[in-house]
DSSP file (Angstrom, degrees, kcal/mol; ACC not computed):
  #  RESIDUE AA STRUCTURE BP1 BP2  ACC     N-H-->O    O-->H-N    N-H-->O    O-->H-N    TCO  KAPPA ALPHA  PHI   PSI    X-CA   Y-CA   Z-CA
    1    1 A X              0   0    0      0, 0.0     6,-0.0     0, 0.0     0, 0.0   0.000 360.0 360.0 360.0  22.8   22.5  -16.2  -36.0
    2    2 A X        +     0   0    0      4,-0.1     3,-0.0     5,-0.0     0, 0.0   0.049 360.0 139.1-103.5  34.8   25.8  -17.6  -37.7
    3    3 A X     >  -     0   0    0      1,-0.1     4,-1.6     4,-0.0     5,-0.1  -0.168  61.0-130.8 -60.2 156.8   23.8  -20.5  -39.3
    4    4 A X  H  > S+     0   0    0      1,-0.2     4,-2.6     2,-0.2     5,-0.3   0.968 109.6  49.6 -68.7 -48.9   24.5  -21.5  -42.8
    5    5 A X  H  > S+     0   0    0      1,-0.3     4,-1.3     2,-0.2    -1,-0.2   0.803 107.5  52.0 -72.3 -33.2   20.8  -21.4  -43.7
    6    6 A X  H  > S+     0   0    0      1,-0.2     4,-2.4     2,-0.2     5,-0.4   0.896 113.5  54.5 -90.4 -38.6   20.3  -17.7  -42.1
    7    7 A X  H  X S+     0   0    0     -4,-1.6     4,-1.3     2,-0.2    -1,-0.2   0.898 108.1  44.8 -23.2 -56.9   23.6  -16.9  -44.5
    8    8 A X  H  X S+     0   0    0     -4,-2.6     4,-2.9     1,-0.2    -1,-0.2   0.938 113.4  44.5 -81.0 -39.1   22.2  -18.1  -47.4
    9    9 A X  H  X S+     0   0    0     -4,-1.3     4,-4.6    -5,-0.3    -2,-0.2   0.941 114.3  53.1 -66.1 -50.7   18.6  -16.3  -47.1
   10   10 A X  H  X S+     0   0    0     -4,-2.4     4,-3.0     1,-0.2    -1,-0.2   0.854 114.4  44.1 -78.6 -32.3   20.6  -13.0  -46.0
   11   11 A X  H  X S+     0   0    0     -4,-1.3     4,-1.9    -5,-0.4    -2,-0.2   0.897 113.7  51.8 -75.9 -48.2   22.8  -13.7  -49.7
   12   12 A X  H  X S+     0   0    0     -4,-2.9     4,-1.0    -5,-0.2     5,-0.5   0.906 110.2  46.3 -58.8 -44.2   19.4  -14.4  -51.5
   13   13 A X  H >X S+     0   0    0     -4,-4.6     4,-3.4    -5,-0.1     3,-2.0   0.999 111.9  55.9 -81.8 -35.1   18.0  -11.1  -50.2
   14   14 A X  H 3X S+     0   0    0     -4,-3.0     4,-1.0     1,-0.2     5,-0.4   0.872 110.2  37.3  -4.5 -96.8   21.2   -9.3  -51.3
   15   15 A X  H 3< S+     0   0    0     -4,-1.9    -1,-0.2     1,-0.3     4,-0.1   0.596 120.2  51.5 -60.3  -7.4   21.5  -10.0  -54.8
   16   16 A X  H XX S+     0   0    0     -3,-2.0     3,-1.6    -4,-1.0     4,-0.7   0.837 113.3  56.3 -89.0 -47.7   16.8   -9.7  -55.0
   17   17 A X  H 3< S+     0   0    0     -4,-3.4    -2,-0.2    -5,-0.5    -1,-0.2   0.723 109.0  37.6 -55.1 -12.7   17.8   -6.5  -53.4
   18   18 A X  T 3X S+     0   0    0     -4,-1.0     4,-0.7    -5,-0.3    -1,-0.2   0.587 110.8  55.2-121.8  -0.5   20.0   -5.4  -55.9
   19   19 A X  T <4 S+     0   0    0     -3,-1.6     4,-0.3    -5,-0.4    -2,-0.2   0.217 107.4  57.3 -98.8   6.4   18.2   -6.6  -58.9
   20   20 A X  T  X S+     0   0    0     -4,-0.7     4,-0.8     2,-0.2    -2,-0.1   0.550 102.7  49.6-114.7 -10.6   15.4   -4.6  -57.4
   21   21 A X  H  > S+     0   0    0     -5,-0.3     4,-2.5     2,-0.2     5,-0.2   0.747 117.5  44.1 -83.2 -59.2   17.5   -1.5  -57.4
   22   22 A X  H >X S+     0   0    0     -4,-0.7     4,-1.4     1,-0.2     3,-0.5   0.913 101.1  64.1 -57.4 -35.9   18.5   -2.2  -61.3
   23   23 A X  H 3> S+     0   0    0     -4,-0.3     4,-2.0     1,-0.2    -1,-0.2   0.991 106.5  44.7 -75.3 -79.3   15.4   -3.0  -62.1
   24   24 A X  H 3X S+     0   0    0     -4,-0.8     4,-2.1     2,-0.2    -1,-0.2   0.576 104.7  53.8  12.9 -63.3   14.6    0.6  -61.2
   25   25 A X  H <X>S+     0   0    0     -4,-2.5     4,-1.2    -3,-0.5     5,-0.5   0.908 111.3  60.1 -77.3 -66.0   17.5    2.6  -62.9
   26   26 A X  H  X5S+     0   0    0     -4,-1.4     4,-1.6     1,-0.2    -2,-0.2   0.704 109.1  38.0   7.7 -78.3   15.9    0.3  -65.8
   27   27 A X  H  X5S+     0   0    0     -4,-2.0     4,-1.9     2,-0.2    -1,-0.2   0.914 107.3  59.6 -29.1 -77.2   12.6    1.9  -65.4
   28   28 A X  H >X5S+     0   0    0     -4,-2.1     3,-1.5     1,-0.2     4,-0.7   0.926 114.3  39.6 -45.3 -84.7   13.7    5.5  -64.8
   29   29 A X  H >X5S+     0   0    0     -4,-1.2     4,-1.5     1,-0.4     3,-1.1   0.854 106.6  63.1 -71.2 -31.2   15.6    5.5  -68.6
   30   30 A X  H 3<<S+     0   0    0     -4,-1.6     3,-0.4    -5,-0.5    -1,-0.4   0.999 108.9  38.7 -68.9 -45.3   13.0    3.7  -70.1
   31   31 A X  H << S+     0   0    0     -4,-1.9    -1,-0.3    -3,-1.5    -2,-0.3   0.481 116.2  50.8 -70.8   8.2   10.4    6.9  -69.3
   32   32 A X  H << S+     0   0    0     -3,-1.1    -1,-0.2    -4,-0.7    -2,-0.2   0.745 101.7  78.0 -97.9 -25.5   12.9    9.5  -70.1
   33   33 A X  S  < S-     0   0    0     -4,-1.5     2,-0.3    -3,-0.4     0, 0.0  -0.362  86.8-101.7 -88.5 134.1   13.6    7.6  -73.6
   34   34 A X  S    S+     0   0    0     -2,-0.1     3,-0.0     1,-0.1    -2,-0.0  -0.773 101.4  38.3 -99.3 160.0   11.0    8.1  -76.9
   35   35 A X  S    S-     0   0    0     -2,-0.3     2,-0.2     1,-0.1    -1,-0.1   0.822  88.0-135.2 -76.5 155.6    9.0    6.2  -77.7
   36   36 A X        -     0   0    0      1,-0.1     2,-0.6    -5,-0.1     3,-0.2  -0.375   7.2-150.9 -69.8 127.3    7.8    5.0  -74.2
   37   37 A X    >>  +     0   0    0      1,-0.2     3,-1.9    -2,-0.2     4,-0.9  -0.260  31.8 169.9 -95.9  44.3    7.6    0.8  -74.5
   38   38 A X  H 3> S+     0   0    0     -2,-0.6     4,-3.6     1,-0.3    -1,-0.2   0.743  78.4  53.3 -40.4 -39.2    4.4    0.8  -71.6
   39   39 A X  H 3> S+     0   0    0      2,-0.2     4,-1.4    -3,-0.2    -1,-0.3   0.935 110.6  52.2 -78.7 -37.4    3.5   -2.5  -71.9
   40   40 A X  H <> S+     0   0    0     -3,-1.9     4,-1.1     2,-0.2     3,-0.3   0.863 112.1  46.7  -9.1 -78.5    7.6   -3.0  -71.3
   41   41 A X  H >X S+     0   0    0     -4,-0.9     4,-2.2     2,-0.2     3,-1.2   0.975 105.7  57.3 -22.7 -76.7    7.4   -1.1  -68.3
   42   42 A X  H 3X S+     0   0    0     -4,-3.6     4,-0.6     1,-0.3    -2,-0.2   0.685 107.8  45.3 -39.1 -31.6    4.5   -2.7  -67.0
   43   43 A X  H 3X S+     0   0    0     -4,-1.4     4,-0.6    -3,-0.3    -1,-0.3   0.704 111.3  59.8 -95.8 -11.7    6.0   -6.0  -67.1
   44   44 A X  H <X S+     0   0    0     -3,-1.2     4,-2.3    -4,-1.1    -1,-0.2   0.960 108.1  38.9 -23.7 -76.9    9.1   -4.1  -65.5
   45   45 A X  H  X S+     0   0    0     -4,-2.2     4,-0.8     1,-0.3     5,-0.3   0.693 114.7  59.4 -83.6 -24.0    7.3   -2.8  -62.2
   46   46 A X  H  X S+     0   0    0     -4,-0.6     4,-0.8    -5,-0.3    -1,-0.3   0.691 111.6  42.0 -86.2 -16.5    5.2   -6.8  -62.2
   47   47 A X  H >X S+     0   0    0     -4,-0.6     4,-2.9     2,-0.2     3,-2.2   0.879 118.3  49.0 -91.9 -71.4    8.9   -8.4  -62.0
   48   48 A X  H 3< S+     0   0    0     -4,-2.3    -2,-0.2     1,-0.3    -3,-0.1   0.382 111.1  44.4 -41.6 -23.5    9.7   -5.5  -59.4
   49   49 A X  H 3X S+     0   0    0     -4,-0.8     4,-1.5     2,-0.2    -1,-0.3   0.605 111.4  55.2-105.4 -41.7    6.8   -5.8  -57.1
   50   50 A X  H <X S+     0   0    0     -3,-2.2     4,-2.1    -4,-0.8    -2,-0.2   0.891 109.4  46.9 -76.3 -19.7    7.2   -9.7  -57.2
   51   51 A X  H  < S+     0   0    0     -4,-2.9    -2,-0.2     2,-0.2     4,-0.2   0.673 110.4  49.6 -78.5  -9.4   11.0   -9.2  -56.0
   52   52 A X  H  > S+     0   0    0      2,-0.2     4,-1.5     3,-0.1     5,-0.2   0.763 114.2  49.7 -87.8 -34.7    9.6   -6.6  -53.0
   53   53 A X  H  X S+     0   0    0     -4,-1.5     4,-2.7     2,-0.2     5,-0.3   0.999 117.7  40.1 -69.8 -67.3    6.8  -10.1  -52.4
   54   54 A X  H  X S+     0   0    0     -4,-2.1     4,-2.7     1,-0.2     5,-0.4   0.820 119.7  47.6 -75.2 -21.0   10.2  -12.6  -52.3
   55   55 A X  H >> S+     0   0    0      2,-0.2     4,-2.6     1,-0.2     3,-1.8   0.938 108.6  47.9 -51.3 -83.0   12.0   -9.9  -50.3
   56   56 A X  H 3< S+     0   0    0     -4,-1.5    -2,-0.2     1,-0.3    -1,-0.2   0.642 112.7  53.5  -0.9 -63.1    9.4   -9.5  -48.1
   57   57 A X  H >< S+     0   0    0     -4,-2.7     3,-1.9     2,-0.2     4,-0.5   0.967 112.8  49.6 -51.4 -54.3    9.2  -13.9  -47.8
   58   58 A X  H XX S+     0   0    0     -4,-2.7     3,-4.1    -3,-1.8     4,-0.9   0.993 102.6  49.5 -56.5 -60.4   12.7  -13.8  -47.0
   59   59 A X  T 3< S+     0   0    0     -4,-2.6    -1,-0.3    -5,-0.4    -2,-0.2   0.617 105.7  57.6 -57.0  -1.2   13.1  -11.4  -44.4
   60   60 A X  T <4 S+     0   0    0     -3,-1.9    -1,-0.3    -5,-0.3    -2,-0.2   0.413  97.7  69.5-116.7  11.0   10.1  -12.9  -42.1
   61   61 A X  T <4 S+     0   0    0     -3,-4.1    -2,-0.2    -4,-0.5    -1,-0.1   0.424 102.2  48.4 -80.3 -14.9   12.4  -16.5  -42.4
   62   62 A X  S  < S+     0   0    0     -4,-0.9     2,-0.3     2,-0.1    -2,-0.1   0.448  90.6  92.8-122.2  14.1   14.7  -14.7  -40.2
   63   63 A X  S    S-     0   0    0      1,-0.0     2,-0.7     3,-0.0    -3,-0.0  -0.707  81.3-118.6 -83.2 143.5   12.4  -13.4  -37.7
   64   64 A X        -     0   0    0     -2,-0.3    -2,-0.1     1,-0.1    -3,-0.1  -0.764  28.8 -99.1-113.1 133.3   12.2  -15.4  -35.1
   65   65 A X        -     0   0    0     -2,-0.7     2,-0.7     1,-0.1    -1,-0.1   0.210  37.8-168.9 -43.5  86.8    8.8  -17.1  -34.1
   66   66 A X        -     0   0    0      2,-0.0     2,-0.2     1,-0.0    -1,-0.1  -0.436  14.2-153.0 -96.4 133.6    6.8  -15.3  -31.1
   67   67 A X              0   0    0     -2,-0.7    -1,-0.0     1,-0.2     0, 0.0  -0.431 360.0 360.0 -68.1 144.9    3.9  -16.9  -29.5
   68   68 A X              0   0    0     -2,-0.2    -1,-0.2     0, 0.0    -2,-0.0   0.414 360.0 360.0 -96.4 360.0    1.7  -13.9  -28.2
């Protein structure tokens, strides 16, 4: 598993993984702060849910294929 390509995918989910954390704290102070921007949010939590979808992509590139 010391391939370049499984490197690079494991570096790609890092940094989605950690924009997905920020993305978060983000969130959290935008509901404690008045006035509330929702439509802001919303598009907040649609980025966040499409970086949990690329995560998601990544991490089954480094499973490796079993035939049942």
């Amino acid at each position: 598993m010391d391939d370049p390509v499984f490197e690079t995918i494991r570096r790609q989910i890092a940094e989605l993984q950690s924009e997905h954390r920020d993305l978060d704290d983000v969130i959290a102070r935008m509901l404690e702060s008045f006035p509330i921007d929702m439509l802001q949010v919303q598009r907040l939590k649609k980025r966040k849910l499409a970086l949990k979808d690329q995560i998601a992509r990544l991490e089954s590139q480094l499973l490796p294929d079993i035939i049942a």
